[in-house]
N, C-alpha and C positions, 0 to 999 in steps of 0.2 A: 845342480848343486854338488860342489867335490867337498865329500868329507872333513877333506884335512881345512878347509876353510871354516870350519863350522867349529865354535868353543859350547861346549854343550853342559848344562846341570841337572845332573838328575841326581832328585832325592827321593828318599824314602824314610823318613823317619822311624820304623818298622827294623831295616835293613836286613830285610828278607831275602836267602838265597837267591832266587827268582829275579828281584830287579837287578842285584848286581851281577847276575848271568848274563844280562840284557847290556850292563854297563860292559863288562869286561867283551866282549863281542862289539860294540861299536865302538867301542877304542880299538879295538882288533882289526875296523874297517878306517880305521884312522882319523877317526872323531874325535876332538880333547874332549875326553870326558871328564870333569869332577863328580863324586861319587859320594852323597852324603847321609849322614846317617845316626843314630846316637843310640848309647850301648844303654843310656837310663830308660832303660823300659824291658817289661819282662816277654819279650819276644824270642824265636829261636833264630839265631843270626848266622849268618853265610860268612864263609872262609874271605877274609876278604887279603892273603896274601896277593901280593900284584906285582908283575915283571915289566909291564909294559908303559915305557913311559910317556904312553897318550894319557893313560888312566892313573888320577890322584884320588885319593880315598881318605874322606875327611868325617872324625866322630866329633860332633859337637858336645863339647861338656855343660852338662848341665845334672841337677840332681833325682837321684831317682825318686819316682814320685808310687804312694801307693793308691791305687784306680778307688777305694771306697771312702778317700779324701777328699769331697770335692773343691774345699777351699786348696786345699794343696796340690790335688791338681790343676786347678784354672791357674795358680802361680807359676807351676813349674811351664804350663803350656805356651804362657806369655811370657816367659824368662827364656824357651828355647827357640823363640822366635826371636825375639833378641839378641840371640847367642848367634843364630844364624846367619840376621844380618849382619852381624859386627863382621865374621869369619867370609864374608862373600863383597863384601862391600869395596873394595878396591879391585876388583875382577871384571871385567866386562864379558858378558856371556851373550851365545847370539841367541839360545833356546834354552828355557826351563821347565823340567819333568817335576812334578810333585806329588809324590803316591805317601797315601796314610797317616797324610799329617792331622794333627789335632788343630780346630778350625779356627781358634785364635790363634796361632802361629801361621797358619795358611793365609790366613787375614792380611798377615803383616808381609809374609812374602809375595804374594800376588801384588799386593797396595806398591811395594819396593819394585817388580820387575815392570808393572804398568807406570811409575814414573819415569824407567828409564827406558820406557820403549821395545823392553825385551819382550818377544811371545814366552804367553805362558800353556802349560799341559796339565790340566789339571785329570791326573788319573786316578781315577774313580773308584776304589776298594771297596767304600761301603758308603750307605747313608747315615751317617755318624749321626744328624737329629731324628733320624728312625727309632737308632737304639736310644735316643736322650727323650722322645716321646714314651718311650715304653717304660723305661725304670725312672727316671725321676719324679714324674706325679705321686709314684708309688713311695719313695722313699721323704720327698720333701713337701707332698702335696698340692696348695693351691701355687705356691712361691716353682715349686717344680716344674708344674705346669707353665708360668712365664719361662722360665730358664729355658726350658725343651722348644718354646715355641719362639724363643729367641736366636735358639739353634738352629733353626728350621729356615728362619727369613737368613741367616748371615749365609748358612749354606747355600741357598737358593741363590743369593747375590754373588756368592763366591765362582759359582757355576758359569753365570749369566755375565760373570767382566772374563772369562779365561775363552782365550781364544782356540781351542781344542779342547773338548773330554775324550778319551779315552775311559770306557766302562768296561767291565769285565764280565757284563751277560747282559744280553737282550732284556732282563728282568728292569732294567735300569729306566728302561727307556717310559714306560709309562707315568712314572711319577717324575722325569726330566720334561715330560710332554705335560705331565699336570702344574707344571711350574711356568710353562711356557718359553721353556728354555727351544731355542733352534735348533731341529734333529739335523741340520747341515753340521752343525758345529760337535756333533757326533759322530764315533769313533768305537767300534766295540772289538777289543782284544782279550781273550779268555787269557787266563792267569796260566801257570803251567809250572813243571819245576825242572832244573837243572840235570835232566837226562843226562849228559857227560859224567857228570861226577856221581850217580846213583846205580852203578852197574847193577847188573844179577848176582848175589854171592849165595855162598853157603850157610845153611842156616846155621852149622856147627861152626861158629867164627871166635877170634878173639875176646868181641864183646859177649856171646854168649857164654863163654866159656869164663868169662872173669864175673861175670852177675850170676852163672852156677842154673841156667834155663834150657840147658841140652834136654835134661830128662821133661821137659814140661811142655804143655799145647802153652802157647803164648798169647795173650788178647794184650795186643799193644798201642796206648794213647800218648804221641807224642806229640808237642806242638805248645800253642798259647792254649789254660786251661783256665778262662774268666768263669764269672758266674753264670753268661748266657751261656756257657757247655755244660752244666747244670753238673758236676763234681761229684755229687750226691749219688748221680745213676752207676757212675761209677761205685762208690764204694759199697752203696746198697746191692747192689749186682754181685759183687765180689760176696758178702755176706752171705748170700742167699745162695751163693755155691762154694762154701769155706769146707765143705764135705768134700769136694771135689778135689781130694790133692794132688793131682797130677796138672791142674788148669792151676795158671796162675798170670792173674794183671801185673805189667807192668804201668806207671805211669812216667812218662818223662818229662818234668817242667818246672818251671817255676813262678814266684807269685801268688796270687790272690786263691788261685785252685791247689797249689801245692800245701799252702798252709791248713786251709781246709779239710784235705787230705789228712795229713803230719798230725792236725788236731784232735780230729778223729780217732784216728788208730793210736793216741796217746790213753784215751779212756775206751777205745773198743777195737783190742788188738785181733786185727786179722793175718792171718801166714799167707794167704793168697794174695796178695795186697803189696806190689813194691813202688815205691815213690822215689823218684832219684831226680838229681836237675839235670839241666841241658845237659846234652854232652857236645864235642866238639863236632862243628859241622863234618870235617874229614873221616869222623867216625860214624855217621850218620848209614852209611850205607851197610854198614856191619850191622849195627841197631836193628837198623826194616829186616832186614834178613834173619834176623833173630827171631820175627816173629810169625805165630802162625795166622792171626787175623788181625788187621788194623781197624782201633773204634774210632769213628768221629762220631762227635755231638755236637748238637749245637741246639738250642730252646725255641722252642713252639715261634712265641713271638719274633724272635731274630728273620723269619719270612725268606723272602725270595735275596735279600740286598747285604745278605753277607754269606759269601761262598767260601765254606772251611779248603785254603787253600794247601794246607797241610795234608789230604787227599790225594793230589796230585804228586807227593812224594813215592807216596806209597804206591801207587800205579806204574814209580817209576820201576821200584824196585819187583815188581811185579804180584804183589801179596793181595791175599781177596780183601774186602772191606766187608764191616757193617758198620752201616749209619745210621746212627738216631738223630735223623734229620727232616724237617717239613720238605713234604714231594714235591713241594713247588719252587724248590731251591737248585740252581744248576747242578750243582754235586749229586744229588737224589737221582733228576733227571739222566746225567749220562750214566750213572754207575746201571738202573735201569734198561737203558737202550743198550747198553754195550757187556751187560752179561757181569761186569767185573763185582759183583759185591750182592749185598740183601740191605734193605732198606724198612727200615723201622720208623713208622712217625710219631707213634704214645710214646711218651717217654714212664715206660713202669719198666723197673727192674727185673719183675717177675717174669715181664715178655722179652728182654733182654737175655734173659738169664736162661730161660727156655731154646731162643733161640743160636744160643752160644752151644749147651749141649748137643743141640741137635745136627747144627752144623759141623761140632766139631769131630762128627763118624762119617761125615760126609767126605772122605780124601779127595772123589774125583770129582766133585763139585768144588772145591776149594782150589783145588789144581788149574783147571779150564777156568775161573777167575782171577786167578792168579793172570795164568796166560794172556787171557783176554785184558787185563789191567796193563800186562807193560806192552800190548799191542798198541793199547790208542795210546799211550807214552810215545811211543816209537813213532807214530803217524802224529802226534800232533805238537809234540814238545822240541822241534829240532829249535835251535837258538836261531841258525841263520835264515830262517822261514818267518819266525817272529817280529827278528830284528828288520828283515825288510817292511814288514807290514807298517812296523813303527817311523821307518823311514821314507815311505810315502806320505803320513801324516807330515812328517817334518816341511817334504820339498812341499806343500801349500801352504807351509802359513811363514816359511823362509824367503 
């Protein structure tokens, strides 16, 4: 199979660093890539300047929609699948990648590339009717329960017409096998983040110095902040050590967690407690370095099938973690096996909060996970080691 012969669509709805590191590398090996993406959603998005005229980079317009709508979002979801095909529809593509899309839109694109004969890649982020089984019962009841379990069969079907998955953990594969989905038609590629652009810096940088956090231990939560990262632990954690004026959270985001946040500290002001939105990806490697510990979270139920990929940033930049995360989630697992972090599964503030002081006199335990964090970076994040693996998938079903 020679590259330059191959017109290739990879989207990501998301438009996560990460996939278009993957994009901009096989346009690099001289694959047309189109690169698609859309900025109506509260995700932190990748540099997407581009020099290389293999690689076109398309944001589809459509409205932003806020996640605890759910009429507004099943509209915007079925309106950006529309949008999608209208913007792709005179193109002939020989392969299509699709990571993160919402599964009425996914619907509509698979149903499109299976009419014209195009193979499709369906990569596998998360199980979307997992999380629609866990909170919709709860918010809409017995109707909720139809809804989730409606999620459940389109996904399942959605899976079972794509001639490739690509999953991002072995965790995947038990409930693809309880579906009866074909483990041949399986493919497992771990997530990873854009090591080139995430050097080593100084913690004393421009961005620290403009947010005024030189003098302070840093606990920094940057990334997508929904409800399942539970918002709350944050800010009750902060509370619980507002004594503490030398430790101080950052949080960087926006959306559904930032508001919550902003709300918050409007009737219960804390000085340890800063909220800011994205910043721009170029700055991001300033940002990690600014901080002394990375938090992720993510809630009880979210399980094994959603891997905070926002982790793998911070490993680039070499900074320790703590996660409030279930053990039996990939992220939990390698931070574990490879020294880089502490791994928290209760979500109480008070155990958070205890273990935030405790670690933070700990220098050379924080240093040696540090280290240990941008070593597996270093050993497993190279672009052009990924990108081949991707592209053996391709030469079978090309």
């Amino acid at each position: 199979m020679l590259a330059e012969s191959v017109n290739l669509l990879l989207h990501d709805y998301a438009g996560h660093p990460f996939t278009f590191d993957l994009a901009k590398e096989l346009a690099r090996k001289k694959y047309r890539v189109t690169y698609i993406f859309t900025s109506a959603n509260d995700t932190p998005k990748g540099d997407f300047s581009n020099t290389n005229p293999n690689l076109t980079v398309v944001d589809i317009p459509v409205f932003k929609v806020q996640k605890g709508n759910f009429t507004q979002r099943a509209l915007h979801e079925y309106l950006y699948g529309k949008h999608f095909l209208k913007t792709v529809s005179d193109e002939k593509y020989d392969l299509i990648i699709s990571a993160n899309t919402p599964l009425q839109a996914q619907k509509q694109i698979l149903r499109w590339a299976s009419t014209r004969q195009i193979p499709f890649i369906f990569w596998l982020q998360d199980l979307l009717s997992s999380a629609a089984k866990s909170i919709l019962p709860q918010r809409l009841g017995f109707l909720g329960k139809i809804i989730a379990n409606y999620f459940e069969y389109t996904e399942k079907q959605l899976l079972k017409s794509s001639d490739k998955i690509i999953a991002i953990s072995d965790d995947f594969l038990s409930k693809l096998e309880e579906w009866n989905i074909n483990r041949k038609q399986i493919q497992v590629i771990p997530n990873w983040a854009p090591i080139e652009k995430i050097p080593l810096l100084n913690r004393n940088n421009e961005f620290s110095q403009k947010i005024g956090t030189n003098d302070k231990f840093v606990i920094l939560y940057s990334g997508t902040l929904g409800m399942k990262h539970n918002p709350s632990l944050i800010f009750n954690t902060a509370k619980l050590l507002e004594s503490e004026k030398d430790l101080l959270f950052v949080v960087i985001t926006e959306g559904i967690g930032s508001r919550y946040l902003t709300t918050r500290l409007t009737t219960e002001p804390l000085q340890n407690l800063l909220v800011l939105p994205f910043q721009p990806f170029a700055d991001l490697p300033m940002v990690l370095a600014s901080a002394d510990i990375i938090l992720t979270i993510l809630e009880e139920d979210a399980g094994a099938y959603c891997v905070p990929s926002k982790l793998w940033s911070s490993f680039c930049a070499g900074k320790p973690s703590v996660l409030v995360v279930p053990a039996d989630n990939l992220a939990s697992r390698v931070t574990i096996k490879n020294r880089t972090g502490l791994v928290l599964e209760k979500h109480s503030s008070r155990l958070l909060a205890d273990t935030l002081l405790k670690i933070r006199k700990d220098k050379t335990l924080l240093h040696s996970m540090g280290v240990n964090a941008r070593r597996f970076a270093e050993h497993n994040f190279q672009i052009k080691n990924i990108a081949a693996r991707f592209e053996t998938i391709f030469t079978e079903i090309l």
